[in-house]
N, C-alpha and C positions, 0 to 999 in steps of 0.2 A: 855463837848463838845469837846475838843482837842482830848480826848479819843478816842470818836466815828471818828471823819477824821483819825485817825493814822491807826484805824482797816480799814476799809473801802479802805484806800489808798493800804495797804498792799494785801489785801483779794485778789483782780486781778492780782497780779503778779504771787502770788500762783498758782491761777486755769491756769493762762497763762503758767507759766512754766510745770505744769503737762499735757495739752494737746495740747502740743508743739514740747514733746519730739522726736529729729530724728527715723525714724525707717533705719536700715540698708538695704542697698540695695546690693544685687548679689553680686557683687563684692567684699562688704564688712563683707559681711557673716562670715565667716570663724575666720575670725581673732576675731572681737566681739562675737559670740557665743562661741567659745572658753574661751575668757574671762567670760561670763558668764557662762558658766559650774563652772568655778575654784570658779566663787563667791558662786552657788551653793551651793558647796560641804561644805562651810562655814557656812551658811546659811539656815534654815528652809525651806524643803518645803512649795508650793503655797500648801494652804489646798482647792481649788478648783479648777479643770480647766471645759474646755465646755464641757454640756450636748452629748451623744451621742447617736441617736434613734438608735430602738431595730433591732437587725441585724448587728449590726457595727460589726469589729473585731479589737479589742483592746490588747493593750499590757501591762501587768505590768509594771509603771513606779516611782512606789516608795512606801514606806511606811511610814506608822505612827506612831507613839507610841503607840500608845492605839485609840481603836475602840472609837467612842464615847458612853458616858455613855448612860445606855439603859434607855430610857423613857418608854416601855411596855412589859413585860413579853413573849410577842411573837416578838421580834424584832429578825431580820436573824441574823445567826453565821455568822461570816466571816471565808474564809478559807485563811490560807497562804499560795498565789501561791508565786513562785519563779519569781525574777526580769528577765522580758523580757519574760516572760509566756505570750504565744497567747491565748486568754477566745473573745466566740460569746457571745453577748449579747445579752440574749434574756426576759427582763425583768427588772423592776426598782422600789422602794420601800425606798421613801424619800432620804437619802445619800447615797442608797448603789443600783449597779446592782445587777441582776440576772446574773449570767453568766453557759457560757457550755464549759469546754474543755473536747472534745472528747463528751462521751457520759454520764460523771458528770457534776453537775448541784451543784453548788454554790454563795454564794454571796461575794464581794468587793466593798470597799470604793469608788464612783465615783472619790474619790481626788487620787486615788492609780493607777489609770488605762488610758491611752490616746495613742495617735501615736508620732512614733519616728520623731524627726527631721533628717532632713541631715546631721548632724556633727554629730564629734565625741569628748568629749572630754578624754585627753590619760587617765584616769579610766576607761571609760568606753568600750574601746578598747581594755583593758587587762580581765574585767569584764567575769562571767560566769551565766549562769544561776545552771547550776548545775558540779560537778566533778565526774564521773566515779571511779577512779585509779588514786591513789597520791602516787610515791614511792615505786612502786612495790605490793602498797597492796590496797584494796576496802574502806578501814579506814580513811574516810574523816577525817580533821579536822575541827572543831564546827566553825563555823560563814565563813570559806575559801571561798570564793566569785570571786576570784582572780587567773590569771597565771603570776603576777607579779615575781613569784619569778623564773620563766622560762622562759617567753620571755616578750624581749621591745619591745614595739610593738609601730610605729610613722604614721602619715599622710606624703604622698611624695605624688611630685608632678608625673601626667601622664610622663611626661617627664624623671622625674627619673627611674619612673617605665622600660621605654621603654629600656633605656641607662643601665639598670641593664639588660633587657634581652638579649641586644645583645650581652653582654660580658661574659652573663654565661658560666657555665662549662657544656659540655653533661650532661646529667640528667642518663643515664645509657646506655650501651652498648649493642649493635645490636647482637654481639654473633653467635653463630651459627643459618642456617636456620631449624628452625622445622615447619613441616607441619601439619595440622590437617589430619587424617584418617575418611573422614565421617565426624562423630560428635564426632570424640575420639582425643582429644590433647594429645600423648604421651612424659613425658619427660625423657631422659637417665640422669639417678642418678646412682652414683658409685656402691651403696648397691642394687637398686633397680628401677622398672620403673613405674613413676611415673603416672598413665592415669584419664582425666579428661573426664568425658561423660555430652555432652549436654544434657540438660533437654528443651524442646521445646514445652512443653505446654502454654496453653495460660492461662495468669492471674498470678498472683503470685510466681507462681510455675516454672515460665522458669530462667532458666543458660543455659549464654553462655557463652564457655571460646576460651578463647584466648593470643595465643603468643607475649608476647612485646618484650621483650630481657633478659637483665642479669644485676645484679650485678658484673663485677667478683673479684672486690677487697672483696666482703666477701661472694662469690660463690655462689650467688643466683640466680636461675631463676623468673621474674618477671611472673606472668598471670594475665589478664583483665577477671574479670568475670561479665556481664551486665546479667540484670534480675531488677525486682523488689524489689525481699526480700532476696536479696542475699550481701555478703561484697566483695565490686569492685574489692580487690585485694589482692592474693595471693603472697605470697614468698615461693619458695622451696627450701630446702639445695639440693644442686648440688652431693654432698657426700650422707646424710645421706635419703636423701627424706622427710625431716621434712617439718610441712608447718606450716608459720605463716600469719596469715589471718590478712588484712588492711585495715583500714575503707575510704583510700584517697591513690593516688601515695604513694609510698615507696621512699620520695626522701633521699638521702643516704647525710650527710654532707664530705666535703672534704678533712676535717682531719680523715674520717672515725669513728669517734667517736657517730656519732648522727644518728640516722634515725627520720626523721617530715611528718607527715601527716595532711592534712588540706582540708577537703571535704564537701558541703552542700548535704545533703539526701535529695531528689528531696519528699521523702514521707513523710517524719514527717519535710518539710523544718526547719531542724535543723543543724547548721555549727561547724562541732566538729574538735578538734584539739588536736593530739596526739604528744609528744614526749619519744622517745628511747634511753635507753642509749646502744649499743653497750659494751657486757661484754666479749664476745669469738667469734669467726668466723670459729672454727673445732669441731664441728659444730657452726653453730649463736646462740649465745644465747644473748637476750636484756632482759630490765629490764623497764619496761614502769615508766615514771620519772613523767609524769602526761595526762590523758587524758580527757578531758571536750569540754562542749557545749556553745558557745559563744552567751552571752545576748543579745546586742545589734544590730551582723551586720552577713550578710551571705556574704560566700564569693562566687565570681561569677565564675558559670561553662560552659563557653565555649573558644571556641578553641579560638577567638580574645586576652581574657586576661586569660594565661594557668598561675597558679602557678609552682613557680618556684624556686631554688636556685639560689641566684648570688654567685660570684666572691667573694665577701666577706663574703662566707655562712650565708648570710642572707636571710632568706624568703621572697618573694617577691606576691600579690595577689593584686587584682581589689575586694573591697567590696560594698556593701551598706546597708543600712537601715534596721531593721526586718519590718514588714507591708508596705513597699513597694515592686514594681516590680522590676526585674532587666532589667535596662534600661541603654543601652550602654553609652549614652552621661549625665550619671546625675552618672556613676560610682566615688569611694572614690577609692586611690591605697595607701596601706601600706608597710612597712618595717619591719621583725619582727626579733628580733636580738636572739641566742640560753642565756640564761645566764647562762655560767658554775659556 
């Protein structure tokens, strides 16, 4: 008899306390989801989150150990998309979708897949989905997930953001005035003249170029090239007429040691970020230290929040979310630090 009152007294505290618990509000966001990322990272993933009907677009957001064991002989493969992989759903088959990136068609774990939140936590800000170029060579290393060992990368407030852009340093020099001829941008190189001819067709196939300015501490002429399927920007040696092609601004660091680039591809909305190491300057010659595509957040391209070097050669950008829009007033703003 005692038994039974002891359980019973206790049982409602239990269920009280579990549907009790505060949920965070706005304000408090940040700081507690933060803390729960770190516990996270501790911690087993949720092995399930919500259903999502067929059409969603969904993002890789973790994996498992192991599929579960196969109950039938025709049960779907899974395939290993990379962390922050965008898959349309168009299909589903007890724990697992069907999915479509691009125009393959495979399956994943419905626990492996969902939408990003608004935070970040600092993993997942250094995070890649895939690496390009480590070190001058194409030779990833096996599990490297990461640009930790080249930049820190932090949450800063708008404010910081703003206070770092007033104080920056020019971003590159106005240089002499060159004119386009027509659709021909010519530029005078020591050795040679360099000429770029618009392409003005419509669809895919249009370049247009154009005059920004210069490096001239390592003697470069900068061009903006807009098009579709084109790389935004050009570097020429001023001397030799060499060109080194840029997937974002060429921003140049201050001790002249570094070149960074950090651009979202409006087509394959993917946010890639490159760093340079500055090896000679008669002619430039760099040595790409790593360039990859970031997991979790794109960074934002317009003119309101422009990436930038500060004063402290620190990289400065306005990000958000992968599967969200970019939306002026729900923007993230970072600090990304070079690590020599």
């Amino acid at each position: 008899m005692c038994l039974l009152i002891i359980l019973s007294a206790c049982q409602p505290k239990k269920e009280e306390q579990a549907t009790t618990s505060p949920t965070p509000t706005a304000q408090e966001q940040v700081p507690i989801r933060q803390e729960a990322d770190n516990q996270e990272n501790t911690t087993q993933a949720p092995t399930t989150r919500p259903d999502f009907p067929i059409g969603s677009v969904v993002y890789v957001l973790g994996k498992e150990d192991a599929s579960p064991a196969p109950e039938k002989e025709d049960q779907p493969q899974t395939e290993d998309f990379a962390l922050g992989t965008k898959l349309e759903i168009v299909g589903e088959e007890g724990p697992y979708y069907k999915v479509k990136k691009g125009t393959h068609e495979s399956y994943v774990l419905k626990s492996e897949v969902g939408y990003k939140d608004e935070i970040f936590s600092p993993e997942e800000l250094e995070q890649v989905s895939y690496l390009t170029e480590y070190k001058g060579t194409t030779r990833i290393p096996k599990d490297l997930d990461n640009i930790s060992e080249f930049f820190s990368i932090s949450l800063i407030s708008e404010a910081d953001y703003q206070q770092a852009w007033q104080q920056r340093p020019k971003p590159f020099d106005k240089g002499e005035t060159i004119e386009k001829t027509g659709k021909i941008l010519s530029l005078p190189c020591q050795k040679k003249k360099v000429k770029y001819e618009d392409i003005s067709q419509d669809g895919f196939n249009e370049a247009i170029y154009s005059y920004v300015g210069e490096h001239k501490d390592i003697e470069q002429y900068i061009v903006r090239v807009t098009g579709a399927q084109v790389v935004p920007y050009i570097l020429t040696d001023k001397a030799t007429g060499n060109e080194l092609y840029m997937d974002g601004f060429p921003l140049l660091s201050a001790d002249r040691k570094h070149i960074i680039t950090l651009h979202t591809d409006p087509i394959n909305d993917e946010t890639d970020i490159a760093l340079y190491r500055i090896e000679g300057t008669a002619p430039l010659r760099l040595k790409t230290m790593v360039k990859a595509s970031l997991a979790w957040w794109r960074c934002a391209m317009n003119q309101q929040t422009p990436v930038f070097l500060g004063a402290d050669q620190c990289l400065y950008a306005a990000i958000y979310p992968i599967g969200l829009p970019e939306n002026t007033s729900k923007l993230r703003y970072i600090k990304t630090k070079i690590n020599d």
